[in-house]
C-alpha positions, 0 to 999 in steps of 0.5 A, a space after each residue: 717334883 721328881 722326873 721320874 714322876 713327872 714322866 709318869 705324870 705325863 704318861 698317864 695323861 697321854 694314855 687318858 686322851 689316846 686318840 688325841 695323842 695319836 693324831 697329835 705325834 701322827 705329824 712326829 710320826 711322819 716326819 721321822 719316819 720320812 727322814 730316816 726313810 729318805 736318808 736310808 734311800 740315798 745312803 743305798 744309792 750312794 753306796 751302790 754308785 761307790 760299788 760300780 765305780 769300784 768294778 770298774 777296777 783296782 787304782 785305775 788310770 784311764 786315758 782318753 782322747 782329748 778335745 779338737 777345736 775348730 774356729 774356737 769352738 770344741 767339738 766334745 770330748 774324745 773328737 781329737 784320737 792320736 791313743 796308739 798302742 805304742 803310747 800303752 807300751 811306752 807307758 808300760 816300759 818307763 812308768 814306775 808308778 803303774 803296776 800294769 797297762 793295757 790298750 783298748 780298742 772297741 768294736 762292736 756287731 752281731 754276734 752269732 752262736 749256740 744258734 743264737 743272735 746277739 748284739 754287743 760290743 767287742 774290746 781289745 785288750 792286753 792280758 793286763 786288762 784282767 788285774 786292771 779290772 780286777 775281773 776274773 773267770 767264772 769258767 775257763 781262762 784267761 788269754 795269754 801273751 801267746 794269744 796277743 803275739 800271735 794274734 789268736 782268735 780267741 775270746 772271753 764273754 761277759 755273763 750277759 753274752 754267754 747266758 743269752 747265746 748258750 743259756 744253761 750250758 757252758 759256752 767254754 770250748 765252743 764258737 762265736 762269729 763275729 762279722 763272720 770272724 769265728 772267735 774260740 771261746 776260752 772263758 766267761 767272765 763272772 758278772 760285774 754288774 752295771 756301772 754308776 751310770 747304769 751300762 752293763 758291763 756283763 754285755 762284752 765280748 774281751 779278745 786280744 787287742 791284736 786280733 781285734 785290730 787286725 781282723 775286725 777293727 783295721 784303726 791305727 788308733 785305739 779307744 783308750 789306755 788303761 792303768 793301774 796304779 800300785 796303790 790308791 795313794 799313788 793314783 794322783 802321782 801316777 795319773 801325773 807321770 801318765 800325763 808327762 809319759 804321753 806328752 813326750 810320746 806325742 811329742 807335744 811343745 810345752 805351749 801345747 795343750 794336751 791332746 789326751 785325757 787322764 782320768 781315775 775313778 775316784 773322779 767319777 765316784 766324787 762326781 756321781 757320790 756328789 750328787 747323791 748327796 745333795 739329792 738326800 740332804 734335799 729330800 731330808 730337808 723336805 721330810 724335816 718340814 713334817 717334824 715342824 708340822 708335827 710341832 706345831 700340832 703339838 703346840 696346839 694341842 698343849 695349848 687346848 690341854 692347859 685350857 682344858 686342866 685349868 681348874 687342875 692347875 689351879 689345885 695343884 698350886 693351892 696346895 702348894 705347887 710351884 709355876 716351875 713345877 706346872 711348867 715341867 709337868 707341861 713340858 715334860 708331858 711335850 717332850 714324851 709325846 714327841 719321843 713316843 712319836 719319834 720312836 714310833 717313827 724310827 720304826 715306821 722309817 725301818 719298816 718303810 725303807 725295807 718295803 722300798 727295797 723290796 718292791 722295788 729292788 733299790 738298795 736301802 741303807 739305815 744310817 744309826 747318825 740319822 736315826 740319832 738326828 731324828 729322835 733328838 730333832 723329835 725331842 727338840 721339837 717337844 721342847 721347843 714348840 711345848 714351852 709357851 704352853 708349859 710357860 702359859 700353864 705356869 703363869 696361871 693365876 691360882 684363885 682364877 684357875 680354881 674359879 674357871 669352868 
């Protein structure tokens, strides 16, 4: 028999039992609708995380301090500080493999202005810092070299300062007081957004790394360096010739350890990235579980099908039908039901990801790859779990299928 009648065939059966069917591919439903729904999830989340790390800057190189021990046991990440703003000039000066560098010193208080108070935090940074950051103005300019040789007390906000101290004005021109320092504002910043790990970058206050150590901060040491590489590809030797250029800047034997951190943000996007994976392949995998359901329900109902169309069969083969024939009709009547269920599904998973996003404000992605996987793993199901009904249909005795009631 033809499979386009074959499919007709089982189209019409599927129509002449409609509730059946419905509950029969509601398990298909599901499952596909959950699969597409949690992969679009994840997908969404692991693109926003890979967009945070890519505001962070352009191929930067960041440069922290490293880790002190006492009786052998490290006292955490960044508790040995010897970061100075000589070490950001040195590498300024001989590496070839960094398109710029700036020191970063932070501070933080109240900050008072437009007849507000606000609390955030306050770096010192080189007029580099832009490029590094890759972080224009959305009003005013930037500082200049100027500004950082003479120490200038004047700063830039973040859109989260600036929209909290001077709502529905422009602050350019105006003042801020930081721990009774008065600050000029010369720009704000456009909004950057929040990092993978969910800080708002928009809540800063930037200034030239020399007034900020000179009025506010008074530390001969600083937070950390910041670097750009000319391009991504020379992140990992650039990251290297850092290490090498802080070493000597040190002073360090070649038996000692490190007393700095050197770091990328591809590091923290493979991290944070990482994770995301694995949580959306776990929540595929538990979703999955449904498609099984759905099968086996499937199975069942085929089994109770061949029962029920016994005498049908047993027609069928007295007038010449083939077991081959009987078992492609019952297969192929599994298979239309786990597609139909399947494509109902895609619809359900679209629709479901859309209402995820829009209530509550998470980014959703579709993968086509996942929608593809869905619908094949639906219709594998359909073979896979319709077999042995289709095969038990086709092993009928024709005289006992014509006698059965």
């Amino acid at each position: 028999m033809k499979s386009d009648k074959l499919i007709r065939i089982a189209i019409r059966s599927i129509i002449r039992t409609k509730m059946r069917s419905i509950l029969t591919m509601l398990g298909i439903i599901i499952g596909v609708g959950a699969v597409i729904c949690m992969v679009a999830i994840g997908q969404g989340a692991q693109s926003r995380i890979e967009q945070s790390i890519l505001n962070l800057g352009v191929n930067m190189v960041v440069i922290t301090p490293g880790t002190s021990s006492s009786g052998g046991v490290s006292r955490g990440a960044g508790s040995l500080n010897r970061l100075q703003v000589a070490d950001a000039e040195k590498l300024a000066e001989e590496g070839m493999l960094l398109s710029a560098v700036s020191p970063v010193t932070m501070t933080g208080g109240r900050i008072r202005g437009g007849g507000g108070n606000w609390h955030a935090p306050l770096y010192g940074v080189d007029v580099t810092y832009e490029n590094i950051r890759d972080w224009p103005v959305a009003t005013g300019q930037w500082f200049d070299q100027s500004d950082i040789r003479s120490a200038r007390k004047v700063c830039l906000l973040g859109s989260t300062v600036a929209s909290e101290l001077f709502p529905d004005q422009d602050p350019v021109g105006q003042q801020i007081i930081v721990r009774d320092v008065p600050f000029d504002i010369i720009g704000v910043l456009e909004s950057k957004g929040q990092t993978a790990s969910g800080d708002n970058q928009d809540d800063c206050v930037i200034a030239p790394y020399t007034t900020v150590q000179k009025r506010l901060a008074g530390r001969q040491f600083i937070a950390q360096i910041l670097g750009s590489a000319w391009s991504p590809e020379d992140v990992p030797a650039a990251m290297e010739e850092a290490t090498t250029i802080m070493r000597e800047s040190h002073s360090l034997a070649d038996w000692e350890d490190d007393d700095f951190t050197v770091r990328n943000q591809s590091d923290l996007a493979d991290a944070a990235t990482g994770t995301t994976e694995v949580m959306t392949l776990l929540l595929a995998a538990i979703a999955g579980i449904s498609l099984l359901v759905g099968g086996i329900g499937i199975m069942n109902i085929m089994l109770v099908s061949v029962t029920e169309r016994t005498r049908e069969i047993g027609v069928r083969m007295a007038v010449g039908a083939r077991p081959g024939d009987i078992l492609r009709q019952f297969l192929v009547e599994s298979v239309v039901l786990s597609i139909l269920g399947g494509v109902v599904g895609v619809a359900l998973g679209y629709g479901g990801s859309w209402l995820v996003a829009y209530l509550t404000g998470w980014p959703t992605a579709i993968d086509t790859v996942a929608v593809g996987v869905a619908l094949g793993f639906s219709a594998t199901v359909g073979i896979f779990f319709g077999f042995w009904p289709a095969r038990k249909a086709a092993g009928l005795d024709p005289i006992a299928a014509l006698r059965y009631e």
